[in-house]
C-alpha positions as CSV (number, residue, x, y, z in Angstrom):
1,X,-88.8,-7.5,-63.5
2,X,-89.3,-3.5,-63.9
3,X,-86.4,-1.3,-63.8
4,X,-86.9,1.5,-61.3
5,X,-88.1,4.6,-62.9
6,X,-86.0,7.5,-62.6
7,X,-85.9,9.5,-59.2
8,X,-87.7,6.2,-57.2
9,X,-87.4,7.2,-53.7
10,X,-84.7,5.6,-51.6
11,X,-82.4,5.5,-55.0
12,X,-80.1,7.5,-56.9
13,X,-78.4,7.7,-60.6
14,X,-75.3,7.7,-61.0
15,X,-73.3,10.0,-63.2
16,X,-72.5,9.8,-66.6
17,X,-69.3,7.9,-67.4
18,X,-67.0,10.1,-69.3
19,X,-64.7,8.8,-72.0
20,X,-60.8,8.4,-70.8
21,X,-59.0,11.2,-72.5
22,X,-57.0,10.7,-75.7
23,X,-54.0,12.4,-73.7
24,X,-54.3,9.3,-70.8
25,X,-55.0,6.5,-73.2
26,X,-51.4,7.5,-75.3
27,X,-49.5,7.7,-72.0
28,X,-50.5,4.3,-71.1
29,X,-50.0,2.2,-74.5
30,X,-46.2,2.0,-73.9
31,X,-46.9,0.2,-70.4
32,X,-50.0,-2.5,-72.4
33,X,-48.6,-5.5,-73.8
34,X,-48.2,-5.9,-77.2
35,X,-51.9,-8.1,-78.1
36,X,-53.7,-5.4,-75.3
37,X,-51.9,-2.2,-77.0
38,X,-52.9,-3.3,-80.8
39,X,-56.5,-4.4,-79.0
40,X,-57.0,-0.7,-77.7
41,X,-55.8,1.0,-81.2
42,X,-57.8,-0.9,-83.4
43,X,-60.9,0.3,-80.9
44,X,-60.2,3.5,-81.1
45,X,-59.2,3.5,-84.9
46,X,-63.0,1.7,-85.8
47,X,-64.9,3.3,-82.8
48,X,-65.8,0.3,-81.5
49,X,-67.0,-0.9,-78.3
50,X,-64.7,-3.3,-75.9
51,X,-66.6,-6.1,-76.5
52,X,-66.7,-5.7,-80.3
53,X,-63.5,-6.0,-80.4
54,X,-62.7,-9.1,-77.8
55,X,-65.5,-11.1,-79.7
56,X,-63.7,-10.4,-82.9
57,X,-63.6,-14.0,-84.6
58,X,-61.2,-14.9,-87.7
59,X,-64.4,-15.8,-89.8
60,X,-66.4,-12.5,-89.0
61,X,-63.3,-10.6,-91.0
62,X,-64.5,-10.0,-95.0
63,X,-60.9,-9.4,-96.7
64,X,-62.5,-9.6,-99.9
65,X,-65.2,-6.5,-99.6
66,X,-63.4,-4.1,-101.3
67,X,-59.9,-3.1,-102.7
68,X,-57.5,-2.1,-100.2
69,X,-60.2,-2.2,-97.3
70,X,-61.6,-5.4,-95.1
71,X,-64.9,-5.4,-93.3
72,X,-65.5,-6.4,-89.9
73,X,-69.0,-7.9,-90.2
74,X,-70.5,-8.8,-86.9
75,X,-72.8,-11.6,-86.5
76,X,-75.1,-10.7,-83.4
77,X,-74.9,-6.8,-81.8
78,X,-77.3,-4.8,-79.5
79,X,-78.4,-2.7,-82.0
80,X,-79.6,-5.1,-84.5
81,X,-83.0,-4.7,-84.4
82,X,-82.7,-1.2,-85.3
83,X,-80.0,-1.4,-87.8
84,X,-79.6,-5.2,-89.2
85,X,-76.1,-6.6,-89.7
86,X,-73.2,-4.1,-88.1
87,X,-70.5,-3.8,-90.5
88,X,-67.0,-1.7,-89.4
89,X,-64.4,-1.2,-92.2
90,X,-60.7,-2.3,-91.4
91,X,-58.6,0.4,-93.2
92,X,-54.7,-0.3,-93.7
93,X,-54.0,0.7,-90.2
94,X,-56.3,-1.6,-89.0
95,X,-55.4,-4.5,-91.0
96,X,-51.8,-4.2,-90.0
97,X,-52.6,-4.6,-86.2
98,X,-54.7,-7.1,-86.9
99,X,-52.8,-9.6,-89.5
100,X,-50.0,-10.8,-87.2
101,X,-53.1,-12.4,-84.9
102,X,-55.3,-13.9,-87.9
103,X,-52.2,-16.3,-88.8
104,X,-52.9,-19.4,-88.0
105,X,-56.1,-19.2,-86.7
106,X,-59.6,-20.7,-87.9
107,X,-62.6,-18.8,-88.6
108,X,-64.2,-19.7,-85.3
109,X,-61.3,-18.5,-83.2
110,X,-61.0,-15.1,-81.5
111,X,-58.6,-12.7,-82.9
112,X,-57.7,-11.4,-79.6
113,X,-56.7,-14.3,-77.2
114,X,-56.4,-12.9,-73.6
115,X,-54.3,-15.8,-72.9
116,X,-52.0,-14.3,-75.4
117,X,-51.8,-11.2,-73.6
118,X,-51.0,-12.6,-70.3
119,X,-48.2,-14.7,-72.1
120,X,-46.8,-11.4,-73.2
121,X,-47.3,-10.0,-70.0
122,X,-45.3,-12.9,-67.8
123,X,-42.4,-12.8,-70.1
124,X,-42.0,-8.9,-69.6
125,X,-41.5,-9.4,-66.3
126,X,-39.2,-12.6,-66.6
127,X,-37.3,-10.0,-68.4
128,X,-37.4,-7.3,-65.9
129,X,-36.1,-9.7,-63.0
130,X,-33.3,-11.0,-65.5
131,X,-32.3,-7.3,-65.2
132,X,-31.8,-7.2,-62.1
């Protein structure tokens, strides 16, 4: 199937999407749970997209690439066709988010586990109603 070329009559495109300002994203990490909040730094840290980071596996993390820096080495991306094998550097920021969720783990398994997050997310508010 054809995609509709631009201007088709009877359609319309849809605006750009504009990136969420720096100034909105800081307000709102104190309100993420602690697995969402280091998810959204190391994204913006890197520069990667969303779904780099949620299909961030254990094994796809070279700790051995250079002194004092680990490489994110992605398997399969969009742009590999054009570019070949996609390679992010973790610098000591990075790696400290990271580490606590790599314990543990094998190399097949996701660094970020949503189900974490929701875990994290249930006890906050068992802890809010205890409050009260």
């Amino acid at each position: 199937m054809k995609a509709l070329p631009r201007g088709h009559e009877g359609t319309f495109d849809h605006d750009e999407r504009e990136p969420v300002s720096d100034d909105v994203v800081v307000r709102t990490l104190p309100f993420l749970p602690p697995t969402l909040r280091a998810m959204v730094i190391v994204q913006r840290l890197t520069g990667c997209r969303p779904s780099e980071i949620f299909k961030m596996k254990v094994g796809d993390i070279d700790k051995d690439a250079a002194p004092g820096l680990w490489h994110y080495v992605r398997k399969t991306h969009k742009t590999e066709r054009f570019i070949g094998k996609k390679v992010i550097p973790l610098g000591k920021p990075e790696q400290e988010l990271i580490a606590p969720y790599l314990e543990n783990k094998a190399a097949e398994q996701f660094v970020f586990n949503p189900g974490t997050a929701q875990t994290e997310r249930n006890a906050e508010k068992q802890a809010n109603r205890q409050q009260y």
